[in-house]
Backbone bond lengths (Angstrom), bond angles and torsions (degrees), N, CA, C in turn:
res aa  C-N    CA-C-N  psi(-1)  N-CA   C-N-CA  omega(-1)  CA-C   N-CA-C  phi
1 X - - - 1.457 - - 1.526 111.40 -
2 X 1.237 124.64 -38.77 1.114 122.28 176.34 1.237 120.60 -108.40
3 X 1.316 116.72 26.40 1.376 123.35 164.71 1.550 120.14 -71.01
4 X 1.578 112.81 -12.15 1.501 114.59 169.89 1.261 115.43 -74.45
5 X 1.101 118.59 -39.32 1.383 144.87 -174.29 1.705 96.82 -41.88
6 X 1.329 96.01 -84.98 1.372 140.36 157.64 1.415 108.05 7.43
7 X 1.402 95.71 -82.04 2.033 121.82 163.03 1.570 112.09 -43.69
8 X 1.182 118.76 -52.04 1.284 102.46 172.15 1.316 135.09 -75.43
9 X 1.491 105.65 -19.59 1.711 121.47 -177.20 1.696 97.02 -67.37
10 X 1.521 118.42 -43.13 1.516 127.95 -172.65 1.687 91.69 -61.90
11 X 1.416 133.30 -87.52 0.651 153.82 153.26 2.047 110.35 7.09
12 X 1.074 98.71 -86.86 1.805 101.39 169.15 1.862 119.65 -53.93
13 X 0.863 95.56 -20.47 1.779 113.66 160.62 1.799 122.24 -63.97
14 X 1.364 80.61 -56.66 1.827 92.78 -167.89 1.816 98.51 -70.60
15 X 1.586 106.52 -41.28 1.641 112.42 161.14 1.433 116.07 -40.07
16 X 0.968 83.65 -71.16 1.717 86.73 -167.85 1.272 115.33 -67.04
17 X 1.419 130.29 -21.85 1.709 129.05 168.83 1.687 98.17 -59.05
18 X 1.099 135.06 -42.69 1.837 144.15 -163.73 1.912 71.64 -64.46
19 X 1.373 111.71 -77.36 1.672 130.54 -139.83 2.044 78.87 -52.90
20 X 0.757 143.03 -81.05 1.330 164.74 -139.50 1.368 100.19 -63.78
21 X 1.199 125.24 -38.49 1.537 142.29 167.07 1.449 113.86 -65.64
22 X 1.477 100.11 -67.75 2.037 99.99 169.57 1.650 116.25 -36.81
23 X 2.093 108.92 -61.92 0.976 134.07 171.98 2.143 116.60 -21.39
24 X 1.088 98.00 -71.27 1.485 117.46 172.22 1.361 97.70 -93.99
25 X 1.114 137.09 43.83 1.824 118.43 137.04 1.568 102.17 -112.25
26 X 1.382 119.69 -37.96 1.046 134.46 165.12 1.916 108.80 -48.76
27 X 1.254 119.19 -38.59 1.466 113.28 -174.64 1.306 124.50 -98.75
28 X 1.796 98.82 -8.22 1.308 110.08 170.44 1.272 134.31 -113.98
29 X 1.541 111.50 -5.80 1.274 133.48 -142.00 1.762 100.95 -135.58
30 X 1.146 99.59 -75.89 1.288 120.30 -175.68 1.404 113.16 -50.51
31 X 1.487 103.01 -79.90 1.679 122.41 -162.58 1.556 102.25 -63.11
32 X 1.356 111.08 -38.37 2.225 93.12 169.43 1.029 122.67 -67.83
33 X 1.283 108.50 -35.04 1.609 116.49 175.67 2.258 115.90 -23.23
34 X 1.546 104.46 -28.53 1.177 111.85 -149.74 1.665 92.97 -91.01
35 X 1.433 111.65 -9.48 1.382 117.44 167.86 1.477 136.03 -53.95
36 X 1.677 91.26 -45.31 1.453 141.55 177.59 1.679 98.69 -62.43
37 X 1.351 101.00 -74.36 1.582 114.71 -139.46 2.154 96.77 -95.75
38 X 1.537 123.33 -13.04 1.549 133.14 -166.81 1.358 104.39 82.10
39 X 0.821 126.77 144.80 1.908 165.47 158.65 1.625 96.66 -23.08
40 X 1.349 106.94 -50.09 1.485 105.17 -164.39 1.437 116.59 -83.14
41 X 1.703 106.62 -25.29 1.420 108.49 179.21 1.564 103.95 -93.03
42 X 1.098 114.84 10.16 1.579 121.56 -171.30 1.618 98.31 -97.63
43 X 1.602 114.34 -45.39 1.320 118.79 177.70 1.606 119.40 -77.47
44 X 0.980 120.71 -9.27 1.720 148.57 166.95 1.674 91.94 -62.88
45 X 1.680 104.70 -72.47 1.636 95.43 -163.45 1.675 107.52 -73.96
46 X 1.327 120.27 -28.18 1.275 104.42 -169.99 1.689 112.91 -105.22
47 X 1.235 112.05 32.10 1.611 122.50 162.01 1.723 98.66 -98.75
48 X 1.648 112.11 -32.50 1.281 117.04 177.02 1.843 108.34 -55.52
49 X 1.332 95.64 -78.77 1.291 116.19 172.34 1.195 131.00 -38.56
50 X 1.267 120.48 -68.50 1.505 136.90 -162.01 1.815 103.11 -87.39
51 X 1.884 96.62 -36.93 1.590 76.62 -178.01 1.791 98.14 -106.55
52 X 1.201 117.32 43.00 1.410 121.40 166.25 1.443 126.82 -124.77
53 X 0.973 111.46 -84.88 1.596 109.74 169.54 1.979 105.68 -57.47
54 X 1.581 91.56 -51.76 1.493 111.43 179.31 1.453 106.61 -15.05
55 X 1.634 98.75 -55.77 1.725 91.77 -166.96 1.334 126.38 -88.20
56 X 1.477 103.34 14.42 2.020 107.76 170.51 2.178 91.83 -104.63
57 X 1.322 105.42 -32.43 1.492 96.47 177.36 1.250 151.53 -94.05
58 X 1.630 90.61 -12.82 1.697 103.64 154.82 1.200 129.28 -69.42
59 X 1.467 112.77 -52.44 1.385 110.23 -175.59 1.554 122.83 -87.24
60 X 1.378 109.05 2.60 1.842 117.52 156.82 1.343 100.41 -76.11
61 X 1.279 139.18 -61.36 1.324 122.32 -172.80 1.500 108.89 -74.93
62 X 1.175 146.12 0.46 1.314 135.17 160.44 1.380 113.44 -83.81
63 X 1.520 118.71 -53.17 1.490 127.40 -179.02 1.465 101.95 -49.13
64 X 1.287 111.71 -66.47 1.994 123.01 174.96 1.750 101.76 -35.89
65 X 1.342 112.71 -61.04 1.710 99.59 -178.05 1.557 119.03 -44.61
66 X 1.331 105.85 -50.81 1.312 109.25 -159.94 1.343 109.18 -87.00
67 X 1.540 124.03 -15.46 1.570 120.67 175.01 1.612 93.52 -109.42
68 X 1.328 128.44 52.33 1.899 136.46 165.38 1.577 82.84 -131.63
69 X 1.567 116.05 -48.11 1.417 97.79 -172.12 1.599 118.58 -96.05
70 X 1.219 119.92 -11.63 1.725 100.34 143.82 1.358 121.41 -51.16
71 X 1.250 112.02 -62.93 1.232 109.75 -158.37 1.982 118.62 -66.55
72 X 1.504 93.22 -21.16 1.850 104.87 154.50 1.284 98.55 -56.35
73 X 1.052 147.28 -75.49 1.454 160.25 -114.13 1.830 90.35 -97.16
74 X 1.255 109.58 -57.38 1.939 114.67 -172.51 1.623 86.50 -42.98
75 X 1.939 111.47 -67.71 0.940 140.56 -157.92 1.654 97.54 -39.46
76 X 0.807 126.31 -61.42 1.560 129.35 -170.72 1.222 121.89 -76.40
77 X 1.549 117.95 -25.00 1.509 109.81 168.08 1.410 101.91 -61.45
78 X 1.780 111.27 -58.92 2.374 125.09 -153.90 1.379 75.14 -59.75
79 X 1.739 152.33 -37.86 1.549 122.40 -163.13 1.717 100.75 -100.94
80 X 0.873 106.02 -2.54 1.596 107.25 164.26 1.333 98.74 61.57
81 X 1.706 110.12 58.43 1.711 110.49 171.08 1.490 117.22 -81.59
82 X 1.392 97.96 147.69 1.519 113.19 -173.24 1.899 106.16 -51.33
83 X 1.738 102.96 151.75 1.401 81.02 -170.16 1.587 111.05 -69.88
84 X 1.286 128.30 -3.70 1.578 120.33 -170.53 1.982 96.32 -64.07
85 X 0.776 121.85 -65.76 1.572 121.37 162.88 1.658 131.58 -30.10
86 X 1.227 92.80 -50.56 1.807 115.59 -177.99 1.519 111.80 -73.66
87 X 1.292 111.23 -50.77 1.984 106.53 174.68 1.239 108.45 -50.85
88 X 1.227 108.90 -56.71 1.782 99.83 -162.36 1.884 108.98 -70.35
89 X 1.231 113.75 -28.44 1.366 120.96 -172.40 1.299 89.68 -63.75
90 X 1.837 128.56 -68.17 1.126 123.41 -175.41 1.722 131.73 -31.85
91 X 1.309 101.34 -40.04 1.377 112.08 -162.45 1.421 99.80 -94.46
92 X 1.311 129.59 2.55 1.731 134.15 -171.47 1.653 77.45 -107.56
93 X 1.199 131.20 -50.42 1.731 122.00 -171.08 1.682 98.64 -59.66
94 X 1.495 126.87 -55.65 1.458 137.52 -154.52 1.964 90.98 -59.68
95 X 1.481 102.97 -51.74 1.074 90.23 -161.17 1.494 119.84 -77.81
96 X 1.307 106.40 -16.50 1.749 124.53 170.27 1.310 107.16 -51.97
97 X 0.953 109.20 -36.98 1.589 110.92 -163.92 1.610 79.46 -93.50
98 X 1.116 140.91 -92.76 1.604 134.57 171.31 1.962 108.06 16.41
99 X 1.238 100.71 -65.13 1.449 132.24 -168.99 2.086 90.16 -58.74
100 X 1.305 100.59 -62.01 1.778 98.13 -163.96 1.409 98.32 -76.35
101 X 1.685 142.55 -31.38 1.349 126.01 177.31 1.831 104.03 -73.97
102 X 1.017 148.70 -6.67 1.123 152.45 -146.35 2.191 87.67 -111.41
103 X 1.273 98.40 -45.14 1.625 102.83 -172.86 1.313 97.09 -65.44
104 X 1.655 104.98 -78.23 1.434 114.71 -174.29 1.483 129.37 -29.63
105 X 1.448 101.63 -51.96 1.245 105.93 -174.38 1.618 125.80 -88.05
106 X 1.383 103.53 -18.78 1.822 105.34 176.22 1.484 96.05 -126.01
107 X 1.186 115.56 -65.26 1.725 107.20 -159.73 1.480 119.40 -64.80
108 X 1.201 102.14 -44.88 1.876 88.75 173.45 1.542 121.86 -53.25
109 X 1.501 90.61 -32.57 1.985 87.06 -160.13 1.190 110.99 -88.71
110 X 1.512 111.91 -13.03 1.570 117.51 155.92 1.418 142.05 -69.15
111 X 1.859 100.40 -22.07 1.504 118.76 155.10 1.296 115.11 -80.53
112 X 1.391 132.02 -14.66 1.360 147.84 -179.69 1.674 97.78 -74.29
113 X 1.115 120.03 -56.04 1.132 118.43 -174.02 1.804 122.79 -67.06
114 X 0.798 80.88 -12.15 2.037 83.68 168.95 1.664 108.04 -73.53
115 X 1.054 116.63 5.31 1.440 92.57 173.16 1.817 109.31 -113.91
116 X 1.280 107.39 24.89 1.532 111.62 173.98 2.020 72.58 -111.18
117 X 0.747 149.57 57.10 1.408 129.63 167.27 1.816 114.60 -165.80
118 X 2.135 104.31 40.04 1.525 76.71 -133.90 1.494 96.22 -87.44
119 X 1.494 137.04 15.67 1.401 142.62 174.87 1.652 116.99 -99.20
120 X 1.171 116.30 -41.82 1.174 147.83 -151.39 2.199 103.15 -82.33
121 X 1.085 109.80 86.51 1.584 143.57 -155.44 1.419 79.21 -67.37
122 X 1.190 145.02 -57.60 1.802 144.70 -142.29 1.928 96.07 -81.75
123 X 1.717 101.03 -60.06 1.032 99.17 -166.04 1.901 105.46 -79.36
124 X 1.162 109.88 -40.22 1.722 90.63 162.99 1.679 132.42 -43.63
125 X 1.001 95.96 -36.88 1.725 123.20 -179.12 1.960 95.66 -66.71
126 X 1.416 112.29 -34.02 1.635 105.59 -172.08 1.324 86.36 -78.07
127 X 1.248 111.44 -57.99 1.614 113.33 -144.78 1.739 97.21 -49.74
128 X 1.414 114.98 -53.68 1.229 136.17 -178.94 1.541 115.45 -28.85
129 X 1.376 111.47 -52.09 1.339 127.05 -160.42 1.922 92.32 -97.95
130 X 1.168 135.38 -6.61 1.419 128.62 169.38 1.346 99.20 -91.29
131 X 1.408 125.58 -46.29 1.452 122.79 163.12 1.356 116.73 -26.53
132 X 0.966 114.17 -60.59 1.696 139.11 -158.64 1.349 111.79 -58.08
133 X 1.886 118.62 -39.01 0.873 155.13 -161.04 1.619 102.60 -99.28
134 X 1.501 122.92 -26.60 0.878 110.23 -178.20 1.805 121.47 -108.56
135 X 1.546 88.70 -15.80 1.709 126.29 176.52 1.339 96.30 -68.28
136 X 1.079 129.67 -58.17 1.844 138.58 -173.68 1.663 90.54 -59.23
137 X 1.078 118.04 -80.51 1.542 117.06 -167.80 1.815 117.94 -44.62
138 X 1.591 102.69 -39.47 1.530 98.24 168.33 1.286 113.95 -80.65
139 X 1.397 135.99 -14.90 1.758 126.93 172.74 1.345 113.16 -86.33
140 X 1.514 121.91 -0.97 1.409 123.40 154.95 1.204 111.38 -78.38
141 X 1.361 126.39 -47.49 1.495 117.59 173.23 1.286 138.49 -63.04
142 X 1.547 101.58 -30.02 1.693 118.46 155.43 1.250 117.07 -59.85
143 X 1.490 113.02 -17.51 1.497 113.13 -157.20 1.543 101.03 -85.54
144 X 1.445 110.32 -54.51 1.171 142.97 166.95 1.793 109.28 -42.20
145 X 0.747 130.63 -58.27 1.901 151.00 156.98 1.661 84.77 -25.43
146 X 1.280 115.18 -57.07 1.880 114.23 -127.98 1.712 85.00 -77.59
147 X 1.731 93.72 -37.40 1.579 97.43 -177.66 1.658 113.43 -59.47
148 X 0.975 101.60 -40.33 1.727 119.31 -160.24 1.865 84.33 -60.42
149 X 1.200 123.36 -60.92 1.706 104.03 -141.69 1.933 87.10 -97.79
150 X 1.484 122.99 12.92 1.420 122.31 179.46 1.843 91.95 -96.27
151 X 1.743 113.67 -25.65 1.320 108.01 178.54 1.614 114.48 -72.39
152 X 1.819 100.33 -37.12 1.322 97.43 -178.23 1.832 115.15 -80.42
153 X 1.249 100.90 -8.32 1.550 86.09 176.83 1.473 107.21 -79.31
154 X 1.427 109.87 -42.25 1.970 99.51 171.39 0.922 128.74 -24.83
155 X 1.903 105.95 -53.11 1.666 106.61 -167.41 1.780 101.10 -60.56
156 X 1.102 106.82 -47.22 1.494 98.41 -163.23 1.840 115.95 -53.65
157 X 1.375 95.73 -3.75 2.170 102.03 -157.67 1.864 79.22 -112.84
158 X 1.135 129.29 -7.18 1.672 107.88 157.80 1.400 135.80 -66.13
C-alpha cells in the first residue's frame, strides 16, 4: 500500500539532490564569480545561461520538486501513512512550495531584471546583491526540502 508513496519519496529525493546541486553551485560558484570577473561580464554570462538554457532548466527542476512532493504528500494522506512517514513528507511538500513562491516571486524577477541594465556597473551591482539576498534565503529552503524528503526516505529504509 505504501509502496506508491514510497516511489515518489525515492523519486522527489533523486529531484531534489539535481535541484539542490544547481541551487548551491549557483550560490557558491556562480554568483561570486562576478566579484572576480565585474557585474557586467557576470550579466553577459548569466543572461546567456540563466536566461537561456536556464529557462527550460530551472523551472523543470523546480516545477518536478514541488509536483514529486505533492503528490508524496496526496500520496500519503489517500494511503493513510503512518505519521513517522507523513511529517517529514509533509514538510518537504510545505517547504517546496516555500522554495517555488520564494523563486517566483522575488528571485527570478530580480535576475530578470538585469537585462534593462545591461552596461550600467552600479545598477547591475544592485540588482546583483538583491539576488544574492534572495538566492541565500531560497538555498536555505531548498536546503532544508533536501533534508526533509532524505528524512522521509529513511523512515521508509527502517
Amino acid at each position: 500500500m505504501a509502496d506508491f508513496t514510497f516511489i515518489l519519496v525515492i523519486a522527489a529525493t533523486a529531484v531534489h539532490g539535481i535541484a539542490i546541486g544547481a541551487t548551491l553551485d549557483q550560490s557558491i560558484k556562480q554568483l561570486p564569480a562576478r566579484h572576480r570577473m565585474g557585474v557586467v561580464a557576470y550579466s553577459a554570462y548569466s543572461r546567456a545561461a540563466d536566461m537561456g538554457n536556464g529557462l527550460i532548466w530551472y523551472p523543470i527542476l523546480g516545477i518536478s520538486t514541488v509536483l514529486l512532493n505533492i503528490a508524496a504528500a496526496l500520496a500519503a494522506i489517500f494511503q493513510n501513512i503512518d505519521s513517522t512517514h507523513a511529517t517529514p513528507i509533509f514538510i518537504a511538500a510545505v517547504l517546496s512550495i516555500l522554495t517555488m513562491l520564494i523563486t517566483g516571486i522575488r528571485a527570478a524577477p530580480i535576475m530578470w531584471s538585469q537585462r534593462r541594465y545591461t552596461n550600467d556597473e552600479q545598477a547591475l551591482a544592485a540588482v546583483f546583491r538583491r539576488f544574492e539576498h534572495w538566492q541565500t534565503l531560497r538555498s536555505l529552503v531548498e536546503l532544508l526540502t533536501f533534508g526533509a524528503v532524505l528524512w522521509a526516505l529513511v523512515t521508509f529504509l527502517r
